[in-house]
DOTI-155040 format. One record per residue (C-alpha): y, z, x; residue in three letters. Coordinates in pm, whole numbers, plus 50000, padded with zeros to 5 digits. Each point is the difference from the previous one (the first is absolute). Example, Ala and Ser with C-alpha at 12.3 -4.5 7.8 and 13.67 -1.06 7.14 Angstrom:
2
495505078051230ala
503444993450137ser
***
This chain:
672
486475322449236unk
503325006649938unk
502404967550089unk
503965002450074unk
502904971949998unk
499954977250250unk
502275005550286unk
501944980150217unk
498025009150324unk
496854988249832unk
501204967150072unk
498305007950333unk
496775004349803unk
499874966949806unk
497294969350152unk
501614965649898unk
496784979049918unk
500114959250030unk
499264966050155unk
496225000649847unk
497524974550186unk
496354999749932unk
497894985550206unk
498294967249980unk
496905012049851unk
501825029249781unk
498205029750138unk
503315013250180unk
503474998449980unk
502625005150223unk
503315020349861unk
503535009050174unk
501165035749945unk
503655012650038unk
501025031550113unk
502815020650110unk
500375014350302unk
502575029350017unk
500265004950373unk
500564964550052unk
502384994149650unk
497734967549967unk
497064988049773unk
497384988450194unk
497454974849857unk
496145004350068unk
497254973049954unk
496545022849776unk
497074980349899unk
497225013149717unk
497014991149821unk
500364984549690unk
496995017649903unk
501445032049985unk
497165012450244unk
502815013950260unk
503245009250069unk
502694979950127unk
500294998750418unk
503254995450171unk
499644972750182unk
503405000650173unk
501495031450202unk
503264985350136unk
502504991249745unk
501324969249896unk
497404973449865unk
499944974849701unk
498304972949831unk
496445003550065unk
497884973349942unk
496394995350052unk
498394970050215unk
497514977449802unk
496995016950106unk
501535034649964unk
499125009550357unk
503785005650100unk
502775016749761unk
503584983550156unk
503555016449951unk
503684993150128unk
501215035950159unk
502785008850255unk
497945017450278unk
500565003550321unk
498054972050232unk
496334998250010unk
499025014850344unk
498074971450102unk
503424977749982unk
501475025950241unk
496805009950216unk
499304984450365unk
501954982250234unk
500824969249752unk
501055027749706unk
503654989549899unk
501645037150050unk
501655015549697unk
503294991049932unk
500925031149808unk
501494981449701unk
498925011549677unk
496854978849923unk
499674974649752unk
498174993749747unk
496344979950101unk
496924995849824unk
497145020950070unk
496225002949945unk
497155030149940unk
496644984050097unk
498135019349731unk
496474989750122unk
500985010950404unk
502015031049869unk
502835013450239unk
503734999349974unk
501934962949835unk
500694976450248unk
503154982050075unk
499574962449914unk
503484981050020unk
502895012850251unk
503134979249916unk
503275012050147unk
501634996449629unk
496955014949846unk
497564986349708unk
501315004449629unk
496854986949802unk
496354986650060unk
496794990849848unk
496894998150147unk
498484965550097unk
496324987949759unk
497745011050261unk
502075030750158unk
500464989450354unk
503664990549919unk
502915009249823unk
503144985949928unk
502625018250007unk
504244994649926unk
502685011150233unk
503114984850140unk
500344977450318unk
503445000250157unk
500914969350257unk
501245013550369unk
503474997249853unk
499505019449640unk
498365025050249unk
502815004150239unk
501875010349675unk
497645024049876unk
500385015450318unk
503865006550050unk
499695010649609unk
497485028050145unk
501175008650270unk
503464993350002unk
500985005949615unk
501664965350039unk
501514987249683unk
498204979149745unk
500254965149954unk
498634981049712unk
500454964549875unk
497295013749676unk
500945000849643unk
497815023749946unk
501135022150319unk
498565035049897unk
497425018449815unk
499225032149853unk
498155016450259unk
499394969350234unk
503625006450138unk
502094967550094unk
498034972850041unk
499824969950254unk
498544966650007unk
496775009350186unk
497444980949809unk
496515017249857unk
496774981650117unk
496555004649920unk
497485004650290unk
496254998150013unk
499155030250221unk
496315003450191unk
498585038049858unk
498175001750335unk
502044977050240unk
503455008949824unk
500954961150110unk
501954989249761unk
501294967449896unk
503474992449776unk
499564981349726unk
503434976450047unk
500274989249632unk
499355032449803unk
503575016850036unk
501695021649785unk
503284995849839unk
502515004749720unk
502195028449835unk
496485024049926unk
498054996850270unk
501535025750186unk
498925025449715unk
496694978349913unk
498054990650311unk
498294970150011unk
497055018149900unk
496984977250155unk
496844994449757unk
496864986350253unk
497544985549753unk
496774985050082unk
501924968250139unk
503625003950034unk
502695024449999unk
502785003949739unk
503165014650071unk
503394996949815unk
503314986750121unk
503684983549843unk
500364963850173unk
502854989949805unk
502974986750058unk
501885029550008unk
497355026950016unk
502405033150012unk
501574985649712unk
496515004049829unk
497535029249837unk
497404971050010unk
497035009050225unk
497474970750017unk
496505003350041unk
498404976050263unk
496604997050158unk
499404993250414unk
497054993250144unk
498465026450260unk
500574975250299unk
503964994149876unk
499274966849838unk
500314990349630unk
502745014849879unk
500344996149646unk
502215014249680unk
498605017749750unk
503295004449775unk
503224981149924unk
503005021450096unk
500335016349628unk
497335036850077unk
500595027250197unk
496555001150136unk
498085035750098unk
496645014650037unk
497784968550098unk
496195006249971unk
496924971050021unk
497414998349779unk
496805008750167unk
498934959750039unk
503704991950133unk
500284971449743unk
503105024849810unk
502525016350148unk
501635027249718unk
504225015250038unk
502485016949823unk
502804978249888unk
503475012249843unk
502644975649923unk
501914999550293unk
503464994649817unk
499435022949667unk
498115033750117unk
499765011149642unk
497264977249912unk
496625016850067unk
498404992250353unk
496524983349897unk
497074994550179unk
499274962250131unk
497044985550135unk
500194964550192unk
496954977250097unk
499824958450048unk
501664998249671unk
503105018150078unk
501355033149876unk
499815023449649unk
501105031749818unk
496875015449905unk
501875031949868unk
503144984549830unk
498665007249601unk
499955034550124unk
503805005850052unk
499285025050212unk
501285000150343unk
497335008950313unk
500605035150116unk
500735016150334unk
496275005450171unk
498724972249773unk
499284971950173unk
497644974949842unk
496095007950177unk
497234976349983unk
496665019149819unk
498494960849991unk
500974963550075unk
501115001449639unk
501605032449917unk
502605024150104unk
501415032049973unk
503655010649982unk
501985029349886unk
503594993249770unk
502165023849829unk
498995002749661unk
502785016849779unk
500775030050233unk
496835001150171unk
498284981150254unk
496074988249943unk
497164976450088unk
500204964249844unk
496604975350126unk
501264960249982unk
498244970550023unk
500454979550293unk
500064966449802unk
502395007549686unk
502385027149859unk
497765022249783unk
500545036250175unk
498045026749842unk
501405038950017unk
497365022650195unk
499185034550059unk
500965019649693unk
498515028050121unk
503345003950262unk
501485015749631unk
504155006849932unk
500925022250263unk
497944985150308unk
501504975550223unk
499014974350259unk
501715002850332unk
497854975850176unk
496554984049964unk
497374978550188unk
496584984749883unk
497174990050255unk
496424995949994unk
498755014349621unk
502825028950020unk
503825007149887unk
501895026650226unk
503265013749792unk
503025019050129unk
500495019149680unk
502645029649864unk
501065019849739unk
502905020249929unk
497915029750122unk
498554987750306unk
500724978750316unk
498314967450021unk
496215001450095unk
497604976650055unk
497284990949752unk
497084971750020unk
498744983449660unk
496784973849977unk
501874965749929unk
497174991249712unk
500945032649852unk
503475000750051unk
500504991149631unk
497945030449910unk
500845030149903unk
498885020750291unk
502055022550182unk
500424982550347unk
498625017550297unk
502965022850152unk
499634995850420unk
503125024350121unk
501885028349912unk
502605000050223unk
502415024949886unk
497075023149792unk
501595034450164unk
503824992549882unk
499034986449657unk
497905031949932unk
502975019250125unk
503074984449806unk
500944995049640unk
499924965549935unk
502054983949737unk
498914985449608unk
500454968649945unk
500614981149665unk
500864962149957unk
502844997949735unk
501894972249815unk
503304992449857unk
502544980949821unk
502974987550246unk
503504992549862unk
498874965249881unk
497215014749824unk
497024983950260unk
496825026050118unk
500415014250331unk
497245021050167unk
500725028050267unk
497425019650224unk
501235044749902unk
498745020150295unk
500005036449811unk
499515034650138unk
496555013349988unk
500335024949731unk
502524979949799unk
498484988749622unk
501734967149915unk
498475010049635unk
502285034949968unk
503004994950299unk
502645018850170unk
502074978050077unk
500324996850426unk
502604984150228unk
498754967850020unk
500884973950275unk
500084960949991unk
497834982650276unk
501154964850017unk
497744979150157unk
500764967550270unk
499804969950001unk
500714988849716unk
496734979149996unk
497745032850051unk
498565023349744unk
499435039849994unk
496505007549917unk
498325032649948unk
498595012150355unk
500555029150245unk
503835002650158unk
501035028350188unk
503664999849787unk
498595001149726unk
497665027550090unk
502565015950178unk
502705002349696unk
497525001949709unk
499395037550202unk
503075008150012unk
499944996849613unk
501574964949967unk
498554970149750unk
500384970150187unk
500384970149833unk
499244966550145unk
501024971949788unk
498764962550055unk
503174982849912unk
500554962649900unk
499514986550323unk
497165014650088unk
496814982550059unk
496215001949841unk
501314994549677unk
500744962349964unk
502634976650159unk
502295001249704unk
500075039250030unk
500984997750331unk
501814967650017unk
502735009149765unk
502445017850208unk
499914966750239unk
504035000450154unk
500635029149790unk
499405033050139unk
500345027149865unk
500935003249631unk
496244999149843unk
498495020150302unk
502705028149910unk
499524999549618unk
496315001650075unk
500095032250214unk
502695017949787unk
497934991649680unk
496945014950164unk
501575032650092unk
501874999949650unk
496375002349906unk
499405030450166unk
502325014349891unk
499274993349608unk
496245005850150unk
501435036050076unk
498534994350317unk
502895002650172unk
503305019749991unk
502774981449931unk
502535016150228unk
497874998250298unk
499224962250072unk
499884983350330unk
499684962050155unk
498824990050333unk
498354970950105unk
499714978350358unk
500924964350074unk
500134979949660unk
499615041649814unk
503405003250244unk
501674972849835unk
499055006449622unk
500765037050034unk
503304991750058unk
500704971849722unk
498475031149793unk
502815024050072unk
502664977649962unk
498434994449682unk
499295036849883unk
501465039150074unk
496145008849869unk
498875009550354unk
501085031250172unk
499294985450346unk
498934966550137unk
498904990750383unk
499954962850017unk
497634993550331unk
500694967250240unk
501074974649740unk
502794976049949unk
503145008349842unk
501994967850033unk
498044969950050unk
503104977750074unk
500295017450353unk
496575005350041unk
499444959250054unk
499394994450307unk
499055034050167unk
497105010349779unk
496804976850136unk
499344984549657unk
502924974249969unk
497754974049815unk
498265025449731unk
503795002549870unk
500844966050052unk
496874988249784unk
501135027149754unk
503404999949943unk
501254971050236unk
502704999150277unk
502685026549999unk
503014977250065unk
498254981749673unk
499275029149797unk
502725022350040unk
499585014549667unk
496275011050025unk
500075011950285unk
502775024949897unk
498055003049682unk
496985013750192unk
502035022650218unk
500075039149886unk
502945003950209unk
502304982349761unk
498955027349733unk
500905031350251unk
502715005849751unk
497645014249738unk
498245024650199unk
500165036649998unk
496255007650054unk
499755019350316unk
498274975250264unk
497935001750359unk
500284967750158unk
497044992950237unk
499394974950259unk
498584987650346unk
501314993250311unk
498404968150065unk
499344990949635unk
500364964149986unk
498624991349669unk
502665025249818unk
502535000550330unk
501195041050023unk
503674981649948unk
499054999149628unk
499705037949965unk
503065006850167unk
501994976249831unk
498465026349678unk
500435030250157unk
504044990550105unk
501084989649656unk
498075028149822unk
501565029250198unk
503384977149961unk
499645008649637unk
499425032650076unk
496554997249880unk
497365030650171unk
498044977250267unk
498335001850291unk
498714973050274unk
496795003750154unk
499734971650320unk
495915002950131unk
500704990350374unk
497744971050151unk
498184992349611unk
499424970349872unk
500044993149576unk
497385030649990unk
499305034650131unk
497335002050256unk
499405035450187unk
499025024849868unk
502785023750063unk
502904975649852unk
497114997549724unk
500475036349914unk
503494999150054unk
500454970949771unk
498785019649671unk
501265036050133unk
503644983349995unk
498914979949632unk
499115032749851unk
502535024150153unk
502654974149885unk
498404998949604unk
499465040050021unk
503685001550132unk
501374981649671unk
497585016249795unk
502095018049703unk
496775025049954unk
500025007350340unk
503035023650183unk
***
């Protein structure tokens, strides 16, 4: 069959596969799938469930959009999800239906009953909505987080409604990315009646502090109580510390797990309740790795800390036994299974058979089965199912979805090659090379080649399926992703060492890689290009003040001058922990700041942001884009109305690496 390059409209094309949940007794599992909707310019999000056998194909379970966080009950009769829908009819049926009142609807939780069949039933209906739940030890409750304004915090939410009133905030922390400005309305966890939908507030499990407006509360209900997390300090918007804390189901007993010093996430019980089992990460020094903790009458440990290897995205700790766990941690540049015991810190590495160019998106373990989310650079994420006894074998695990089989038998996809490096102060550095399909990295031509920063800085590029890399490696570009100092799954010193110093080692890092590349003769000197978003944003530009190598750069929603940004970005106490107070650290502050160095670049530069970025505020790409075209430098600003710190629809999604490659073809010297 003959294949072509990808094309931006195949965007269209591409099913995002995630959120995997088996259930209970590991025969199914329940998986979220993402796709674009052109008409609409949205990406709609459907619940599928499948066999783990690989007897069938997956079912959409789902045909209205908008749903997330499955979760099976205990006895796997019922498969829950929080979705935006409009009202369940029998809310709005009969004389004593509450009438619509054409808002758009909030998020609630919902439930299929798999055993009756028929369409998911609405089970909470909470005028601010439901943001997280977890089903109850014998499935005939739930609980379930959401906030609970008092008659005069609604009044306000009202007039801010209805009335665009202004805000008013007595907060430290008054905003967040994507959350908008906040308020003081507090979180509360509810026990909610499946069948009844009574519910009942439990008074002492609130939320609170700086992260729980990007965190949750995220409820755990184990066989006895229910964990949640929360930041009861003194000051707690002055805090990253999340607490965990156990309630029991009735409100009572309220007890704390931790002591102020963890950002807790991810709570799960051990299948006998006696354990409860979190993610903790310093909550002052992000560098460090998070670890996995378990907790019992004894207090809490690290069970992963002699790993050095922090827990990744998708990879909460899961129970297989009352004495053993699963997880999934970066592992230098890629991301696989690791099984700890429950009692000490002895984690063993698992699943070889994942191999160097496979990666773990999410995961879940149930019953005598392991459901993976896996990719590779040429192919989407799919969902596989592997025996746990044999999961240490060296069988191929069962593959349960192709999702996207029609446009991976119809594009090129790229090569890709993990490669290594000396930096300027002579230390190994490993990058992820996407490579056109008929390139030979034995006998080159050399390409354009473009520099793919990655976030963060406490993330990690790692060899899997991304539709920019797809995208330019047809187009005939090598892209190179390089995994910085900084960056995690390869140790806390690795990634520690640019602590209140950003910017010189992540610079030298990427330029060394592409240099290379270049001595590689995999790429053409003359036609080199940087990009990168967020933290990539703010290293691409401390690399062209540093270097003329690059014939274009496009820096994407990052910070440019970190003295100003203080205050109007929603992470004051990230920098504060790093670097310290701006009136007190004049001097790194300014050191951090790219803007001071405007004066040494010439490299042509597109300036991206969004409107309503508030983690890297669009004020920092103007204040860019203004003194580069003051120097007469070529430039261009490109504001994404109504975004937050990424790019959501589809359409701005095309636009987004239309305008990045038009603007690297446009300063292309091969190119007229």
């Amino acid at each position: 069959m003959d294949v072509r390059p990808l094309e931006l409209d195949d965007l269209y094309d591409v099913r995002r596969v995630s959120d995997c949940s088996l259930s209970p007794d590991g025969d199914r599992v329940a998986f979220v799938v993402t796709e674009a909707d052109e008409d609409a310019d949205e990406n709609h999000r459907s619940l599928f469930v499948v066999p783990t056998d690989g007897g069938d194909d997956p079912h959409r379970l789902t045909r209205l959009p908008g749903v997330g966080s499955p979760k099976w009950s205990p006895d796997g009769s019922k498969l829950g999800f929080v979705a935006s829908r409009e009202r369940d009819v029998s809310l709005r049926a009969g004389r004593e239906g509450d009438a619509p009142d054409g808002d758009e609807p909030k998020s609630q939780v919902w439930a299929f009953d798999l055993d009756r069949g028929g369409d998911a039933r609405q089970v909470t209906d909470r005028e601010e909505g439901v943001r997280e739940f977890d089903w109850g030890p014998d499935g005939d409750r739930i609980v379930v987080s959401a906030r609970d304004p008092t008659e005069e915090q609604r009044e306000y939410l009202d007039a801010r409604r209805e009335e665009d009133a202004p805000v008013e905030t007595e907060r430290l922390q008054h905003k967040a990315d994507g959350q908008g400005w906040l308020d003081d309305v507090a979180t509360y966890l509810f026990v909610v009646d499946v069948e009844t939908r009574e519910e009942r507030r439990l008074d002492d499990a609130y939320g609170g502090g700086a992260r729980e407006p990007m965190t949750g509360l995220q409820p755990a209900w184990g066989p006895e109580r229910i964990a949640f997390v929360s930041n009861r300090t003194e000051r707690p918007d002055d805090s990253s510390a999340m607490d965990a804390y156990t309630i029991a189901p009735d409100g009572s007993d309220l007890r704390r797990v931790t002591d102020g010093e963890l950002m807790c996430s991810q709570l799960r019980w051990s299948p006998d309740g006696r354990k409860l089992s979190f993610v903790g990460s310093e909550s002052t020094n992000w560098y460090v790795p998070s670890q996995v903790f378990v907790a019992d009458v004894e207090g809490y440990r690290s069970v992963s800390a002699s790993l050095d290897r922090t827990v990744s995205r998708g990879g909460a700790p899961t129970w297989t036994d009352d004495e053993t766990l699963l997880c999934s941690v970066g592992d230098g540049g890629r991301t696989r299974l690791v099984r700890l015991d429950a009692a000490r810190d002895a984690p063993e590495r698992a699943f070889d058979r994942q191999g160097e160019y496979r990666t773990i998106r999410s995961f879940d373990a149930a019953g005598s089965t392991v459901a993976l989310c896996l990719t590779s650079p040429d192919e989407p994420a799919d969902v596989y199912a592997v025996p746990l006894e044999s999961i240490d074998e060296g069988d191929e695990p069962t593959r349960l979805t192709s999702m996207n089989a029609d446009l991976v038998d119809a594009v090129e996809t790229p090569r890709c090659e993990r490669v290594t490096f000396e930096n300027g102060d002579g230390d190994t550095v490993e990058a992820i090379a996407y490579l056109p399909s008929e390139f030979d990295p034995d006998d080159p031509d050399p390409r354009p080649l473009i520099a793919a920063i990655h976030g963060g800085p406490m993330a990690y590029d790692a060899p899997g399926f991304g539709f920019d890399d797809c995208y330019w490696t047809g187009e005939g570009y090598v892209v190179l992703r390089v995994n910085y100092r900084g960056s995690t799954s390869y140790g806390r010193d690795f990634s520690e060492v640019i602590r209140g110093e950003w910017g010189p080692r992540e610079s030298d890092d990427v330029i060394s890689g592409v240099e290379w590349a270049v001595r590689r003769g995999w790429a053409d000197e003359d036609r080199l290009f940087v990009t990168g978003l967020s933290q990539g944003g703010v290293n691409t530009v401390h690399i062209i003040a540093r270097t003329d190598t690059f014939a274009a750069a496009a820096p994407e929603h990052g910070i440019y001058d970190f003295y100003s940004l203080f205050g109007t970005g929603d992470l004051h106490h990230w920098y504060e922990n790093d670097v310290g107070l701006p009136w007190e650290e004049l001097a790194a502050y300014r050191a951090m700041s790219s803007i001071t160095e405007v004066g040494e670049i010439d490299t042509p530069t597109l300036v991206t942001a969004g409107e309503n970025d508030w983690r890297c505020p669009p004020a920092q790409a103007e204040q860019l884009y203004v003194s580069l075209k003051k120097r007469g430098v070529p430039s261009k600003l490109v504001v994404y109305p109504n975004e937050h710190h990424d790019i959501g629809a589809p359409e701005r999604t095309r636009h987004r690496l239309r305008t990045l490659t038009d603007w690297f073809e446009r300063h292309d010297p091969a190119r007229d």
